[in-house]
N, C-alpha and C positions, 0 to 999 in steps of 0.2 A: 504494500500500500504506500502511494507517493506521501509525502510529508502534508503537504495541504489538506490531503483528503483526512488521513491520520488529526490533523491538529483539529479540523470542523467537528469531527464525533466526539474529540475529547472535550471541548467546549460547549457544543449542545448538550452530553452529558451531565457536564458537570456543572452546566444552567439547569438541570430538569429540563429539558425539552427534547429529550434524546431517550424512549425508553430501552429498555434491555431485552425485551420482547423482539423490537424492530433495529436495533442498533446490529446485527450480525447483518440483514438486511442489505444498511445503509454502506457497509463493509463489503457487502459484497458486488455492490452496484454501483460503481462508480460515475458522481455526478457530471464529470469531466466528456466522460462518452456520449451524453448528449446536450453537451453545448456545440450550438454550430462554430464552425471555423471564425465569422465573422457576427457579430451580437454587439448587445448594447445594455452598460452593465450599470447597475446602481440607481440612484432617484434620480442622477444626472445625465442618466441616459449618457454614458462615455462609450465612445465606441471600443471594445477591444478585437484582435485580429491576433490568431495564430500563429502566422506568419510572420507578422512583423515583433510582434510583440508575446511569446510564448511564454514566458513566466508571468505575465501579467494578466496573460490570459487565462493559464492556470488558476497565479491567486482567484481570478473574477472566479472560474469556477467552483472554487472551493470557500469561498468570503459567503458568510450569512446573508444575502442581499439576492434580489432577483435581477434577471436576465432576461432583457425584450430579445423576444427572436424575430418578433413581426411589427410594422407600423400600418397602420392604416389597410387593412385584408391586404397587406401584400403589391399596393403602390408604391412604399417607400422601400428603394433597393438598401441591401443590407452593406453596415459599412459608411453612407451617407448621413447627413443629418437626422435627426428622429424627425415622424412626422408629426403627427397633429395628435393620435390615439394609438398607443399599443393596443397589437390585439392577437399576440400570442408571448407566453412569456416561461420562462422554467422558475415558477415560485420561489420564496426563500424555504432554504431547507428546513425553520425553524417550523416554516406554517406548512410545512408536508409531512412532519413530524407529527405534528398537532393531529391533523385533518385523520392521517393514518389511526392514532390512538382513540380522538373520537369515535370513528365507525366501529370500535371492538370488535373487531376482528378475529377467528381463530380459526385455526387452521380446518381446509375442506371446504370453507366456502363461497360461492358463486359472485363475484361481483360486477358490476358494471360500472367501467368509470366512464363519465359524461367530459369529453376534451381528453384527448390525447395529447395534445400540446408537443412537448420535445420526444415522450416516450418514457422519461424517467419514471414518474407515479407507476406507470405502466408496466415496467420492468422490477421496481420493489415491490407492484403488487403480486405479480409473475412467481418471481424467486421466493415470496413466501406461501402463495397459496399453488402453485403449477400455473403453467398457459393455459389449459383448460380449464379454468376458473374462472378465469380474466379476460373479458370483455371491454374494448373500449375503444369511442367512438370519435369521431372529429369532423369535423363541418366542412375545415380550410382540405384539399387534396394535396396542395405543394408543401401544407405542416405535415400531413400523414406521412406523407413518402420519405421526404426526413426522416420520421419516428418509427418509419419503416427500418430503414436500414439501419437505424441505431441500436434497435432493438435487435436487428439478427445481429449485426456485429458484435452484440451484447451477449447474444448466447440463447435470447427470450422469443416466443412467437406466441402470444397471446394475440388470441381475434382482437385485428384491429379493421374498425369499418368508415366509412365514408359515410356521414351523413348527420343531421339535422340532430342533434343529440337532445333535442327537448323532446322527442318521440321516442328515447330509449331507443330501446331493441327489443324488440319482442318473440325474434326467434332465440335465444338461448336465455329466456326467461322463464320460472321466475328467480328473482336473484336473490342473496341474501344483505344485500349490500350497496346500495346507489350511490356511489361517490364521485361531485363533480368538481372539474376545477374551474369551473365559471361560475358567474355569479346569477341570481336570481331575484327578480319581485314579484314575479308569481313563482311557485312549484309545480314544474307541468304534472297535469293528471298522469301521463302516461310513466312517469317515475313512482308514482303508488303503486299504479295499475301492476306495475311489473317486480312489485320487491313483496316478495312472501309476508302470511303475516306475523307480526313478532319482528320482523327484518326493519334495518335504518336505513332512513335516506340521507347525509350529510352535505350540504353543500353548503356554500355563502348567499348569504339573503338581503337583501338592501332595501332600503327606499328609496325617493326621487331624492329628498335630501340627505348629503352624503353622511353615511353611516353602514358598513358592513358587519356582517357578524357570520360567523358559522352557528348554523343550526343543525341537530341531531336530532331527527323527527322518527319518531315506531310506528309502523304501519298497522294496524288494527285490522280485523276481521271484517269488519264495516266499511273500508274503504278509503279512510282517514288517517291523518298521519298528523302525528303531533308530538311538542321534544321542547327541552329548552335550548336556547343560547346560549353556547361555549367558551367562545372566544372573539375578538376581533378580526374580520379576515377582509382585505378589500383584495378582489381579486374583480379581472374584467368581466363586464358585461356580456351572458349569450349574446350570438348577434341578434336573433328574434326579438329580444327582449328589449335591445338598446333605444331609450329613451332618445327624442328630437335634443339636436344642439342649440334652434333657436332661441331668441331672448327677446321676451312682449316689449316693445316700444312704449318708453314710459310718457304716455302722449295723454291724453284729454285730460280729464276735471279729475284733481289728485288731492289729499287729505294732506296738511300738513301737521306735523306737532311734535315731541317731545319722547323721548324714552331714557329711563335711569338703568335700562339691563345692556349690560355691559357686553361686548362680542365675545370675551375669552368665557363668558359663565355658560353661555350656552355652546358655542361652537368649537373649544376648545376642551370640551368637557362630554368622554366617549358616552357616557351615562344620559346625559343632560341631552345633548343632541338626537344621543338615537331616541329619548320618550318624545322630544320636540318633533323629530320627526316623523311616529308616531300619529301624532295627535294633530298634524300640520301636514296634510297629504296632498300627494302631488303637488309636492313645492317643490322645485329647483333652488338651489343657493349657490353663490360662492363670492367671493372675497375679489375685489378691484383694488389696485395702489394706483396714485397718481399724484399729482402736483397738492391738491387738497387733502392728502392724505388716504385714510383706509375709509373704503365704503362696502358696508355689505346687500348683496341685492339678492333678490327672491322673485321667483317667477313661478305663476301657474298658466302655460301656453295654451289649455284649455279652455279657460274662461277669460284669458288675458289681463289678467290680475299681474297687480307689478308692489312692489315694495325697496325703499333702500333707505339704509339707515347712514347718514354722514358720518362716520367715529373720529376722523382728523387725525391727530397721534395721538387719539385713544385717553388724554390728557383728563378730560373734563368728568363733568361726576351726569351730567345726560345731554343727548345726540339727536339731531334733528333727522327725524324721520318724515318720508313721502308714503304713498301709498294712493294706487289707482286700480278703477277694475272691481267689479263687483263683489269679490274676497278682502278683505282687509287683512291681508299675510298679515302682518307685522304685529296686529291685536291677537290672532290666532299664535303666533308663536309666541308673544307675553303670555296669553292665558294658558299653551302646555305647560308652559316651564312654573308657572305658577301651581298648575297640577304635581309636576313633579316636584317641588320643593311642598306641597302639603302630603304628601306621600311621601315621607320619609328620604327624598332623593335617592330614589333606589337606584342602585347598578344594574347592568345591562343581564348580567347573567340571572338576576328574579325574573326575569320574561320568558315567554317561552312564545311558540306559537302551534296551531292548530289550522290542518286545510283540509276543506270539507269540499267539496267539488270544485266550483269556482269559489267558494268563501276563503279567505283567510283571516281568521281570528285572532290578534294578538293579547296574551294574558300575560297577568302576574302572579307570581307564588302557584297559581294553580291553575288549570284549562277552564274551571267554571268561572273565576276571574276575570272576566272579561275585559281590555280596556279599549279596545278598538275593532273593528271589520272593516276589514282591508280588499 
């Protein structure tokens, strides 16, 4: 085992995020074999290349940090500047850790993972349960073939298919096990449909406003699946599922006034945001800088409701807010967060969630707890 690979198991270990279960695994699958030649490594999207740069590219490989393999389905050539959206990537090893120990796993059973991506997931699932276990699907055909040949070079031939991964598979179903590496704001039926019952679904679940999380949902006999919230996971968007990038033009007859809640209480705060977000649906957010400082905006494209809140350098003790559009975001996201601070500020992991055909029901402490339908 090269030294990088060696030092990343000794330090996931020895963070807890590395169990003993999956650590021979991780030993035995080297994540270097499927990083391609030419990728883009860290939050800064730095390019590294093989070729020119081979220990560096190594470290990338073996550094706790993710690795874009794609920009934009496959526009942006690799090697050149990042595009506008990653949209295939080899995880950080700590949240393929994670993802792996939530599905509890044991040996003998069937699983299907949702995004093949480089092939890695695919080959630790491989080398612990057999290729005939291991199912798993991918959308992009030019990522597949990659994670084709990675996987044989590897030693691994787990069914891997071309296709729409929100329809599952249903010829080597049913499964004991749905594990995807994309994200979700619905849970397609046909991931119920196909996991035995008793059987997890695990994937990452978001809403319009940003907040990930992995969710561990049990499939029931009745058709429904329901789990709580694990951990944090922002991982990319299905592409079915990918929300508009537009932003409602903040034009006609707008509300002006006043607010004392501060940007870092809600939106820097994983807890506080995800019940905001919650409670404040189909809202879009994100963060502006400019000459005036920091402005935060909110958008619902649907009913073209607009919000921004002026914060400047954040200095002052309250920030002038706009708000246009038949929603009043901005009174909507004062009154969740006002929920969640008379509720105990609860953390994210009290929630769970519950999906019932097309419903999905978000609870607390318990599935009859209702605090949203989503």
């Amino acid at each position: 085992m090269i030294k990088q690979h060696a030092r990343l198991l000794d330090e996931l270990a020895a963070a807890g995020r590395l169990s003993e279960v999956w650590r021979p695994h991780f030993e035995r699958v080297p994540r270097h074999e499927f990083v391609p030649e030419v990728a883009w490594f860290g939050w800064d999207n730095r390019v590294i290349s093989r070729a020119d740069e081979p220990e560096a590219w190594l470290d990338a490989a073996y550094a706790d940090g993710p690795i874009v393999t794609q920009f934009d389905d496959g526009k942006v050539l690799p090697g050149g500047a990042p595009g506008l959206s990653p949209s295939s990537s080899l995880s950080m090893p700590r949240i393929v850790a994670r993802m792996l120990d939530a599905a509890m796993i044991v040996d003998g059973m069937r699983v299907l993972e949702i995004g093949t991506g480089s092939g890695w997931s695919a080959a630790l699932l491989a080398d612990r349960l057999g290729d005939a276990n291991v199912t798993s699907i991918e959308i992009d055909a030019t990522i597949l073939r990659a994670a084709q040949r990675a996987l044989r070079q590897a030693g691994h031939a787990p069914t891997t298919v071309a296709a729409d991964g929100t329809g599952g598979y249903a010829a080597h179903a049913p499964y004991d096990r749905v594990l995807a590496t994309c994200s979700v704001y619905r849970v397609p039926p046909a991931w119920i449909a196909q996991t035995r019952p008793g059987g997890f679904i695990v994937t990452p679940w978001r809403l319009a406003m940003p907040s990930g999380l992995l969710v561990r949902l049990e499939v029931d006999e009745d058709g429904t699946a329901s789990g709580p919230f694990v951990c944090p996971a922002w991982f990319m968007v299905t592409r079915n599922q990918r929300r508009s990038t537009d932003q409602v033009p903040m034009t006609g007859p707008a509300l002006d006034g006043r607010t004392s809640l501060r940007r870092g209480e809600v939106f820097e705060s994983e807890s506080a945001q995800f019940a905001v977000a919650v409670l404040v649906p189909n809202c879009d957010q994100w963060t502006e800088s400019g000459d005036a400082g920091v402005t935060v905006r909110l958008d619902d494209l649907a009913s073209g409701s607009w919000a921004a809140v002026a914060y400047g350098d954040e200095s002052g003790t309250d920030f002038a807010v706009r708000q246009g559009g038949p929603r009043r975001l901005w009174d909507e996201v004062e009154a969740a967060y006002a929920w969640w601070q008379d509720a105990g500020r609860p953390e994210y992991i009290r929630f769970g969630l519950t999906v019932d055909g097309a419903t999905q029901r978000l609870w607390i402490d318990e599935p009859a707890a209702v605090v949203a339908n989503l």
